[in-house]
C-alpha positions as CSV (number, residue, x, y, z in Angstrom):
1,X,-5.9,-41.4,-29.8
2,X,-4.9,-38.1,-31.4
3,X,-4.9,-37.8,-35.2
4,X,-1.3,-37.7,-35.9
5,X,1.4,-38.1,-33.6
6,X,0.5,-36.8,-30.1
7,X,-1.8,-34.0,-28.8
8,X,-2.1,-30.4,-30.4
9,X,-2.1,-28.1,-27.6
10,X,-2.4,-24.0,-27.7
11,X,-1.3,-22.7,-24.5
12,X,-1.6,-19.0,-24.0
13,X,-0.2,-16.5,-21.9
14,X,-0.7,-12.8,-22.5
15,X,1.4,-11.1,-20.2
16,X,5.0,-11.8,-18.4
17,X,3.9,-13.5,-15.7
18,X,2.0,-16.0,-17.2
19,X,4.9,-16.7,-19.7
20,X,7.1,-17.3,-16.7
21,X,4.2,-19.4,-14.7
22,X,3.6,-21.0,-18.4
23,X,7.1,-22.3,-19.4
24,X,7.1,-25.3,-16.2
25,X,3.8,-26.3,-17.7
26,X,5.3,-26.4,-21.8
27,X,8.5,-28.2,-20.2
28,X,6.1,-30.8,-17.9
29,X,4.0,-31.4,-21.5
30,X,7.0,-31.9,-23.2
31,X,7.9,-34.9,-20.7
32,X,4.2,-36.6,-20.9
33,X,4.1,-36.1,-24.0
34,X,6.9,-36.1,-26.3
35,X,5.6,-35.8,-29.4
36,X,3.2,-33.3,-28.9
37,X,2.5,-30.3,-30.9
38,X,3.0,-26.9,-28.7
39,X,1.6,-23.6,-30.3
40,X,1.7,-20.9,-28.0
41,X,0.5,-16.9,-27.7
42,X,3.6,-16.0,-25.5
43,X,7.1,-14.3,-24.4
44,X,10.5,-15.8,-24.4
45,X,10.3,-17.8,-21.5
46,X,7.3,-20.4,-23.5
47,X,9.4,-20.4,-26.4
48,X,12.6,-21.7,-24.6
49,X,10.3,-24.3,-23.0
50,X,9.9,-25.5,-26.4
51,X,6.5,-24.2,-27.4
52,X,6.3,-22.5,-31.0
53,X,5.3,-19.3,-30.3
54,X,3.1,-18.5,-32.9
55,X,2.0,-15.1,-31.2
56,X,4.1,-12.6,-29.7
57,X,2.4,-11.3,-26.4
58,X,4.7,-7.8,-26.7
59,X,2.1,-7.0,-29.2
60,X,-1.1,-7.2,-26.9
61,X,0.7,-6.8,-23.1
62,X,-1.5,-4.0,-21.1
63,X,-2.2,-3.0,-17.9
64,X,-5.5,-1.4,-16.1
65,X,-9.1,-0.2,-17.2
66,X,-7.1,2.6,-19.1
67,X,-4.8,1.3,-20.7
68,X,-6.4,-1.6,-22.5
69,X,-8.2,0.4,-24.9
70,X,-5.2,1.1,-27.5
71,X,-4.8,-2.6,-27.7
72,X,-8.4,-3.8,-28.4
73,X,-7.7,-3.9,-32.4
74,X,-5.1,-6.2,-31.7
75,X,-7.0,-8.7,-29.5
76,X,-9.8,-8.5,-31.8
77,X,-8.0,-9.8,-34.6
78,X,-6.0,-12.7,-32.9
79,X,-9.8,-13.7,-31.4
80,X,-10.8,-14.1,-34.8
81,X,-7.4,-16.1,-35.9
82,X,-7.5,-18.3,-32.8
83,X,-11.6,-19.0,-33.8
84,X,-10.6,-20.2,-37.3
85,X,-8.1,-22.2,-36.0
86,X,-10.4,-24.2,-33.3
87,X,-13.3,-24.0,-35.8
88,X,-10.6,-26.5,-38.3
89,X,-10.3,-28.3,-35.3
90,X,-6.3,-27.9,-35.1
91,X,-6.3,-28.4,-31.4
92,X,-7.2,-30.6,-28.8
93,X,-6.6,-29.0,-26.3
94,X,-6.3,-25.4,-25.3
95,X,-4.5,-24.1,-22.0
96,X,-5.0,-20.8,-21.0
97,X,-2.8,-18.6,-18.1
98,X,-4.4,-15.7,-16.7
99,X,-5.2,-12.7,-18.9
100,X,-9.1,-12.9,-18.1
101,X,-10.4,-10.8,-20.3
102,X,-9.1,-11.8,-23.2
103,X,-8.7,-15.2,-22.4
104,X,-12.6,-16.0,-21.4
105,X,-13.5,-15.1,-25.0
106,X,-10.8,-17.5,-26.5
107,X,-12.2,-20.2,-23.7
108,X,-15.4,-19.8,-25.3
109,X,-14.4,-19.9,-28.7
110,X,-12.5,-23.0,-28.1
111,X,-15.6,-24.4,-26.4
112,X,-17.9,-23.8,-29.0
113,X,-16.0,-25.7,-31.7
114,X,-15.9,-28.7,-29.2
115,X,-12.1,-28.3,-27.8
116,X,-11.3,-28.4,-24.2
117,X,-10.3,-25.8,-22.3
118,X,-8.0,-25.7,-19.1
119,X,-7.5,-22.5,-17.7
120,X,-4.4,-22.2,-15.1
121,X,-4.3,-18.9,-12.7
122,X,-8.3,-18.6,-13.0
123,X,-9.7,-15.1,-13.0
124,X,-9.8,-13.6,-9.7
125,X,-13.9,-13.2,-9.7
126,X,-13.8,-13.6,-6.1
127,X,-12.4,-9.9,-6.3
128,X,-14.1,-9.1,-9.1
129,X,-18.3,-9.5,-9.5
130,X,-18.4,-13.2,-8.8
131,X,-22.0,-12.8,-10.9
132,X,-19.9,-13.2,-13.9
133,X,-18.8,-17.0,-12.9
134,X,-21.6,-18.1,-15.2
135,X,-19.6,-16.9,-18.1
136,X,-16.8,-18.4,-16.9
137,X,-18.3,-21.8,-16.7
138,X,-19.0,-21.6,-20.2
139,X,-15.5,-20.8,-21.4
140,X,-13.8,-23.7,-19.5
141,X,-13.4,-27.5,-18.7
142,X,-11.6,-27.2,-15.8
143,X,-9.6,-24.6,-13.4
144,X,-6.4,-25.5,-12.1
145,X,-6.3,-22.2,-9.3
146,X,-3.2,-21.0,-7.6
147,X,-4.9,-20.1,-4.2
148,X,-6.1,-22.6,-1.6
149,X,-9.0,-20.5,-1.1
150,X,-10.0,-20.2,-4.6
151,X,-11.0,-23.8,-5.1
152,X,-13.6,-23.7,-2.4
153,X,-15.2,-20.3,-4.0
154,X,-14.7,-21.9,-7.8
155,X,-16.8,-25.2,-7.1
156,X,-19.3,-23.1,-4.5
157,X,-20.4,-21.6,-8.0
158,X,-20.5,-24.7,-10.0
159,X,-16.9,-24.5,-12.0
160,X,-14.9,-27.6,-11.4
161,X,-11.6,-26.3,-10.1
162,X,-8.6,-27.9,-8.3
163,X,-5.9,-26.2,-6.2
164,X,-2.6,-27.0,-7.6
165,X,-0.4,-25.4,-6.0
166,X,1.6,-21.4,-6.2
167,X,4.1,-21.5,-8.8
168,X,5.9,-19.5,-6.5
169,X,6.5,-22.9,-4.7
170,X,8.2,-24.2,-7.2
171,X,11.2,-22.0,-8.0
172,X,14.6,-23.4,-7.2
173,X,17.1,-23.3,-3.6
174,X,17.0,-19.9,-2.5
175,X,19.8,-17.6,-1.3
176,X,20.2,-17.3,2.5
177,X,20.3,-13.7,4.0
178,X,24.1,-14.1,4.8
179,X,25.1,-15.1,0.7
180,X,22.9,-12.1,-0.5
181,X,24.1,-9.8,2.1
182,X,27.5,-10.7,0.4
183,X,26.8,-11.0,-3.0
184,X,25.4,-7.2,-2.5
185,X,28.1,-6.1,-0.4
186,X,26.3,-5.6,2.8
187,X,27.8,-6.5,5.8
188,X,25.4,-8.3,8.6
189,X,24.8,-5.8,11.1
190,X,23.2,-3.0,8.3
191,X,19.3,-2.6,8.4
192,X,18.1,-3.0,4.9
193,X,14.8,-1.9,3.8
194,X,13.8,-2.8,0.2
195,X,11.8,-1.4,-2.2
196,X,9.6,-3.2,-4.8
197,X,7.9,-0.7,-7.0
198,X,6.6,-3.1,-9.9
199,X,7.7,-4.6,-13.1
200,X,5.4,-2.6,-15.5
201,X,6.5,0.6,-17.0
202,X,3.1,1.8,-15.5
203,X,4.0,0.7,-12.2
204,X,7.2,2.2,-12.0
205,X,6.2,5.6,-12.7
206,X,3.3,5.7,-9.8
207,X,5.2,4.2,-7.5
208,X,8.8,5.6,-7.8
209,X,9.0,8.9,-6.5
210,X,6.4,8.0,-3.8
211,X,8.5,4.6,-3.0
212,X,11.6,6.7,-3.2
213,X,10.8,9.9,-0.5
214,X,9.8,6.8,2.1
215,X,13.5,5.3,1.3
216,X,15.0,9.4,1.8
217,X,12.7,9.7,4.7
218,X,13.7,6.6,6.8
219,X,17.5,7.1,5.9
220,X,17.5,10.6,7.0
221,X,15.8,9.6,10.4
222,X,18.3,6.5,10.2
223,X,15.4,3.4,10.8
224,X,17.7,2.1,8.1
225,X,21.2,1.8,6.9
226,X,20.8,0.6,3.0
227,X,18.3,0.9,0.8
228,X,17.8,-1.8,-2.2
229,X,15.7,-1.5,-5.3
230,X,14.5,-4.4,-6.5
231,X,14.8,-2.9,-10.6
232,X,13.9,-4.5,-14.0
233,X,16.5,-4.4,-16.7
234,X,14.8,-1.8,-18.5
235,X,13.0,0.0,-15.5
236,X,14.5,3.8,-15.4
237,X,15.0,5.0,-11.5
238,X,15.8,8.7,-11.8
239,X,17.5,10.5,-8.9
240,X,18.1,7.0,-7.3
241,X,20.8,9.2,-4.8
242,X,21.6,6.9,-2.4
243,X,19.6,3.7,-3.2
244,X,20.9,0.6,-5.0
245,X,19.4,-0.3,-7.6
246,X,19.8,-4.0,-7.8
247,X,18.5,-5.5,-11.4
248,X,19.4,-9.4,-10.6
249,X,17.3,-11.9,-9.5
250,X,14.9,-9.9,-6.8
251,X,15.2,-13.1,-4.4
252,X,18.5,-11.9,-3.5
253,X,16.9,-8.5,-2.6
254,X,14.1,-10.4,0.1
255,X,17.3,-12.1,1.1
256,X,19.4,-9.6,1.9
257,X,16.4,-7.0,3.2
258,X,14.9,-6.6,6.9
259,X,11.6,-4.8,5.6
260,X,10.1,-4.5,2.4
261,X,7.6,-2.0,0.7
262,X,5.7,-3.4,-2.0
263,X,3.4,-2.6,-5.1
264,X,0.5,-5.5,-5.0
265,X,0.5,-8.3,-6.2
266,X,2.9,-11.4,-6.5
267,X,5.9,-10.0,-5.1
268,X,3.9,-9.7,-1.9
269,X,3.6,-14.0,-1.9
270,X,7.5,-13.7,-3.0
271,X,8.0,-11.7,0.1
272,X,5.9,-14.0,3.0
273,X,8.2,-17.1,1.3
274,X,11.0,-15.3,2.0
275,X,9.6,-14.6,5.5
276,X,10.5,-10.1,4.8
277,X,8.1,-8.2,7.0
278,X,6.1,-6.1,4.5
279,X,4.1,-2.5,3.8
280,X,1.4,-2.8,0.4
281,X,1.1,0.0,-1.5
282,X,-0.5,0.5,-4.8
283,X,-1.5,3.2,-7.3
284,X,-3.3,3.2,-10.7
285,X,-4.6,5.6,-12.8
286,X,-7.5,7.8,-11.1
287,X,-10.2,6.2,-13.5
288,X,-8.9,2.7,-13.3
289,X,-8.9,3.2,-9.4
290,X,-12.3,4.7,-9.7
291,X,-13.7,1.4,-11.5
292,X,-12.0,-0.8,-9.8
293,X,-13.7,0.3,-6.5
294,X,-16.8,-0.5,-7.4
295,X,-16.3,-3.7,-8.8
296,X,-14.3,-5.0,-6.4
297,X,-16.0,-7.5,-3.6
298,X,-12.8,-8.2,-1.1
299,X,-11.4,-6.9,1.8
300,X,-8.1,-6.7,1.2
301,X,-5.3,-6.6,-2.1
302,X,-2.3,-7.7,-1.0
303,X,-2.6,-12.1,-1.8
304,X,-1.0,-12.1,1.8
305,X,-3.9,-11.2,3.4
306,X,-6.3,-12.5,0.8
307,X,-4.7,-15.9,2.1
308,X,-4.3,-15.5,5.3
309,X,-8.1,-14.2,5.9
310,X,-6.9,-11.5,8.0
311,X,-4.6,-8.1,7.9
312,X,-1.6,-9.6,8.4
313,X,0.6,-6.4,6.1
314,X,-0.8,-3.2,6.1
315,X,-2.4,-1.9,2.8
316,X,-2.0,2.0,1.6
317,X,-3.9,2.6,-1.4
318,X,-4.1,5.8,-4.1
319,X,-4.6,8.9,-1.8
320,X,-3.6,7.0,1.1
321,X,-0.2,6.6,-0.2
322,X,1.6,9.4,1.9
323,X,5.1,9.2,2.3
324,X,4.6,10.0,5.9
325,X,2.3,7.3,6.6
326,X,4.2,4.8,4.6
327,X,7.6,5.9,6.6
328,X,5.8,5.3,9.8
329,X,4.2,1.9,8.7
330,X,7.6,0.5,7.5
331,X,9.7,1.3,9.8
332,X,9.2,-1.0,12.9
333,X,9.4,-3.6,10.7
334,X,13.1,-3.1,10.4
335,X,13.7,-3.8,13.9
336,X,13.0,-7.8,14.3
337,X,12.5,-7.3,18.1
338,X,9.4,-5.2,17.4
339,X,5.9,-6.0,18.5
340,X,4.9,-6.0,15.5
341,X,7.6,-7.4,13.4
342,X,7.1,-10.4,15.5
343,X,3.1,-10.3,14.7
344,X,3.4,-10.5,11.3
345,X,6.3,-13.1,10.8
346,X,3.1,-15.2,12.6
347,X,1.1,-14.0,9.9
348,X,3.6,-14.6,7.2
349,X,4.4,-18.0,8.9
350,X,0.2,-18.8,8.1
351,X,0.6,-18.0,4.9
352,X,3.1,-20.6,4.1
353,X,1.3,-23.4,5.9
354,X,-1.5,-22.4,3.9
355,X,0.3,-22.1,0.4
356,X,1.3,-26.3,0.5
357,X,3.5,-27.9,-1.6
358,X,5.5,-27.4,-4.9
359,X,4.5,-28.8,-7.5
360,X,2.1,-27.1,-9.5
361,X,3.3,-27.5,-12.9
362,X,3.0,-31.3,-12.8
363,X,-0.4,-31.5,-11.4
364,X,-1.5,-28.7,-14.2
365,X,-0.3,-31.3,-16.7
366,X,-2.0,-34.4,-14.7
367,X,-5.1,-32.1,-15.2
368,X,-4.6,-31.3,-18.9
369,X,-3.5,-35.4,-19.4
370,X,-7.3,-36.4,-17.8
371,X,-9.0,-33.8,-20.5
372,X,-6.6,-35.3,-23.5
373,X,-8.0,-38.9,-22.4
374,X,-4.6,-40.3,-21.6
């Protein structure tokens, strides 16, 4: 079937997440097919999958409308080393995670020299001017998308997409609140709030000292006992005071906490598995925020309401993040009795039903297998 041995495959991922969402994928390839050649744009986690990492992604990782610019050199000249190499036909296949904007100009690429293209966590045009769904079209094969809703929007504009499943889903046995109350030294009766301010540099510095005044704020008018920050290895935290900053595995922070407040994004998903009551906040830079308000065609940001179809966590964004108003959203949640704690478990409860099953990886591959022909 393939020209040597078995399939050639690129699989990209641009950014941390999709080098963690990307290494089940290389390690589910590497069991359907053995002898396949792996080439990757990607992090550490791809590489110890077993893909040959041909392109670091440290050298092209961004974040926001902003911040992109001092990076476009770089992109431009792996788009043009990615187009020789489909245009010599060294792939049959080309898998790409997330990372739209670059990655809809390598689907295209790939498509115009006559490869197939998968693309796995689809671009979020549902959020974002769903008009541009024709170019998407063009760039892929098929979508293999991470929310239930997603698949319904994809094929309502003509893109063949399946839902396969959140990642998420798939991670391994998680701790219970009791082990992570111990393994944190935290005895069961404390109330534990949790704070999440990203994994980016960028994120940390917008969020921190807002994040941080909410923590002072709710331990002063003791709502809470402890507070937990849910840090990075490299993150920096200055004038932390009393808050622990906890850099292992965050699960054992949504274990351990009664509340969380959280940037956007994945961690609020993490956080509705874990069943943690929640406050969404986010900040960007003013013109990133300024773009991003006219482009974007949702409701909501947080993926928790996005699934759910309905507010289930409140959402603070940009001016709106007051430390204040934050305080006073947060801290019924750290009473499970409350009225509203109780509401939004409900909601949180939704979300789950809706999310499925594990397995994502697998049925990724079972999608990339039917594009290979075998």
């Amino acid at each position: 079937m393939f020209k040597a041995g078995g399939p050639r495959i690129f699989i990209s991922a641009g950014e941390p997440s999709g080098d963690a969402h990307g290494a089940p994928v290389v390690s589910a390839l590497r069991e359907r097919f053995p002898d396949a050649q792996i080439d990757a744009l990607g992090g550490p986690e791809l590489r110890a999958a077993g893909a040959n990492v041909l392109y670091p992604m440290e050298n092209y990782t961004v974040l926001g409308f902003v911040e992109i610019v001092g990076k476009i050199p770089a992109h431009y000249r792996l788009l043009q080393k990615l187009r020789a190499a489909f245009h010599a036909r060294a792939y049959d296949l080309v898998i790409l995670i997330d990372y739209p904007g670059f990655h809809v100009r390598v689907g295209e690429a790939a498509r115009r020299a006559g490869i197939k293209v998968l693309y796995y966590i689809a671009p979020q045009l549902w959020a974002w001017r769903p008009g541009r769904a024709a170019r998407l079209a063009r760039a892929v094969d098929r979508l293999a998308v991470i929310l239930p809703f997603e698949q319904t929007f994809f094929r309502g504009v003509h893109i063949e997409a399946e839902y396969v499943g959140h990642p998420l889903l798939d991670r391994g046995p998680q701790p219970g609140r009791s082990a992570a109350r111990a393994a944190l030294n935290i005895s069961p009766e404390e109330r534990v709030l949790a704070v999440f301010p990203g994994s980016r540099h960028q994120e940390i510095l917008r969020h921190w000292d807002i994040f941080l005044r909410v923590a002072l704020q709710l331990l002063a008018e003791k709502r809470c006992d402890r507070v937990l920050v849910a840090g990075t290895p490299q993150g920096q935290y200055p004038d932390a005071g009393p808050a622990q900053v906890v850099r292992q595995d965050p699960s054992l922070v949504f274990a351990a906490a009664d509340a969380v407040l959280a940037k956007s994004g994945t961690t609020t998903l993490e956080a509705a598995l874990s069943d943690t009551p929640m406050v969404v906040a986010y900040r960007t830079h003013l013109i990133t925020s300024f773009i991003a308000r006219r482009l974007m065609t949702v409701r909501w940001i947080s993926l928790v309401n996005l699934v759910a179809e309905a507010p289930v966590v409140p959402e603070f964004l940009q001016e709106g993040m007051e430390p204040a108003t934050l305080a006073a959203a947060v801290a019924p949640l750290l009473d499970p009795a409350h009225p509203i704690t109780v509401a939004q478990r409900r909601g949180l409860a939704e979300v789950r039903r809706r999310l499925g099953a594990p397995g994502a990886a697998g049925r990724v591959v079972q999608l990339a297998a039917e594009l290979l022909g075998g």
